[in-house]
C-alpha positions in Angstrom: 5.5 19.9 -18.2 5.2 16.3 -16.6 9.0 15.7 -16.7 9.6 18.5 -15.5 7.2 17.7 -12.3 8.5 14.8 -12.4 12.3 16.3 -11.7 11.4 19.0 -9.4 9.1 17.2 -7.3 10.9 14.8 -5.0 13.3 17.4 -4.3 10.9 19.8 -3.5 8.8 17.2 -0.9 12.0 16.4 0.8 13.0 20.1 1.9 9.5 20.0 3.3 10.8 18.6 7.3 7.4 19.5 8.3 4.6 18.5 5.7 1.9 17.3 6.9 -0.5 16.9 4.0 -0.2 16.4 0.8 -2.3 16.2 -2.2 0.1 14.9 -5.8 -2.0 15.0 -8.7 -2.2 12.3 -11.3 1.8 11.8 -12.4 0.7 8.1 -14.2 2.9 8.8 -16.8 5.9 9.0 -14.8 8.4 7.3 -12.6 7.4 9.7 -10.1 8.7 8.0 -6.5 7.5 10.0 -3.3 10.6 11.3 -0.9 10.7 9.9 2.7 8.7 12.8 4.7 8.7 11.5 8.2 5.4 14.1 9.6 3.1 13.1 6.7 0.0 12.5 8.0 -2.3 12.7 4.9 -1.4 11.3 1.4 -3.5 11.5 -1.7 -1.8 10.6 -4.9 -2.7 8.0 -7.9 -1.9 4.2 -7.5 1.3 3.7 -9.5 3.3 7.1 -7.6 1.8 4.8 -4.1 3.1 1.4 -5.8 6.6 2.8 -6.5 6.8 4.6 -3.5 7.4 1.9 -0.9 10.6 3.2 1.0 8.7 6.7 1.3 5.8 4.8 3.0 7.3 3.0 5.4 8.8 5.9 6.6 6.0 8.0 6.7 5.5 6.8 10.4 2.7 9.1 11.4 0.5 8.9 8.1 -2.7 8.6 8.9 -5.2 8.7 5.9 -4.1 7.4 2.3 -6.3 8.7 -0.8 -6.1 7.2 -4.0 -7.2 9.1 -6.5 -7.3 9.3 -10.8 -7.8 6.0 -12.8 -5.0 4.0 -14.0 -5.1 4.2 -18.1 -3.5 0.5 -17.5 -4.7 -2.1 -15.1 -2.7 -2.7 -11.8 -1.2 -5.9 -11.4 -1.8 -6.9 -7.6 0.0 -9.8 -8.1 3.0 -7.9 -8.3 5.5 -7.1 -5.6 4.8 -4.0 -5.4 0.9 -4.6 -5.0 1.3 -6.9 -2.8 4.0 -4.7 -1.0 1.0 -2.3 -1.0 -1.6 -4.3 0.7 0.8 -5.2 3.2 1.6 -1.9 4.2 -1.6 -0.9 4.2 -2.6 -3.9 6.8 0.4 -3.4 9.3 0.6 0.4 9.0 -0.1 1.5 13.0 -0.8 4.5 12.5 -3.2 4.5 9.3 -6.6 5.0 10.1 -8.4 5.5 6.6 -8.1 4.0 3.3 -9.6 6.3 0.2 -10.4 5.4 -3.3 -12.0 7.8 -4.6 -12.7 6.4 -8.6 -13.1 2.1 -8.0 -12.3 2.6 -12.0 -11.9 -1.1 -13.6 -8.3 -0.9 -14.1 -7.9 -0.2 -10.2 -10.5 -2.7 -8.6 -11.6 -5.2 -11.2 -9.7 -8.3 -10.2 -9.6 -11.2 -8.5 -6.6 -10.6 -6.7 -7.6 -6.9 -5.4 -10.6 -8.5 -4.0 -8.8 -11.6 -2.0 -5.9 -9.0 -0.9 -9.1 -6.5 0.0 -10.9 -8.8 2.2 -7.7 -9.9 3.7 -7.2 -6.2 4.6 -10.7 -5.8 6.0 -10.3 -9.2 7.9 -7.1 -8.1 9.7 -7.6 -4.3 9.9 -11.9 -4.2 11.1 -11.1 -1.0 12.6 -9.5 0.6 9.1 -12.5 3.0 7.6 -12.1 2.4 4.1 -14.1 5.0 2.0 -15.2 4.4 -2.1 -17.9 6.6 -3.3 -19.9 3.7 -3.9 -21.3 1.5 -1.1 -19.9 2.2 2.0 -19.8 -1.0 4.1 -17.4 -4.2 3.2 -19.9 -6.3 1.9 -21.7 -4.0 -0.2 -18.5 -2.9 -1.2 -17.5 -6.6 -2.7 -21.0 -7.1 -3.8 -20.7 -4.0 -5.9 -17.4 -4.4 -7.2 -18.3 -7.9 -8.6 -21.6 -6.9 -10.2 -19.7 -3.8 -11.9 -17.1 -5.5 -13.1 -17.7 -9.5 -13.4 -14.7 -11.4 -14.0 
């Protein structure tokens, strides 16, 4: 069933000229790599379909809110290009106004280099409303993050 998800699904999003929202469950497993979609304004789809989804991203010119959602069965290498690709996206953006993670699972949050690139993020972006289920200011945020998951 994934694979064929997997198959169908770019095509699918990128006869969709006018989607606006967009809600991709957990695809993990796959090389799953969202389609350019130019009127996207709300994106909510697990970490590694965001990480490999880079061209899509920067063309998604109006997108205003991006939710991250599941938790990775692997921890996410930040150090990566692609996660840093991701946090530098996510801080020159113009049009992104909110930042969702809605599990801070382990394998998503628990490292040192999420944290740096996180505080960078708030640092350069104070206006960006960044939403985890857990504390909901910055500090409280970091403070949680490192007493949940010491490195």
């Amino acid at each position: 069933m994934l694979n064929a998800i997997q198959n169908v699904l770019p095509a699918a999003l990128s006869s969709l000229s006018r989607l606006q929202l967009c809600h991709i469950p957990r695809l993990e497993d796959s090389n799953a790599a969202l389609p350019r979609s130019p009127s996207l304004r709300w994106l909510s789809t697990d970490i590694r379909t965001l990480l490999g989804s880079m061209d899509a991203l920067q063309h998604a010119t109006v997108l205003e809110c991006v939710s991250i959602i599941g938790r990775p069965k692997h921890a996410v290498n930040w150090d990566s290009p692609a996660g840093a690709a991701f946090f530098q996206w996510l801080a020159h953006h113009p049009t992104l106004r909110r930042l969702s993670i809605e599990h801070p699972h382990p394998n998503l949050v628990a490292s040192r280099s999420f944290l740096v690139q996180f505080a960078q993020l708030c640092h350069r972006r104070p206006a960006l409303a960044v939403h985890f289920p857990a504390p909901t200011d910055r500090q409280s945020l970091i403070e949680y993050i490192t007493a949940h998951h010491p490195f």
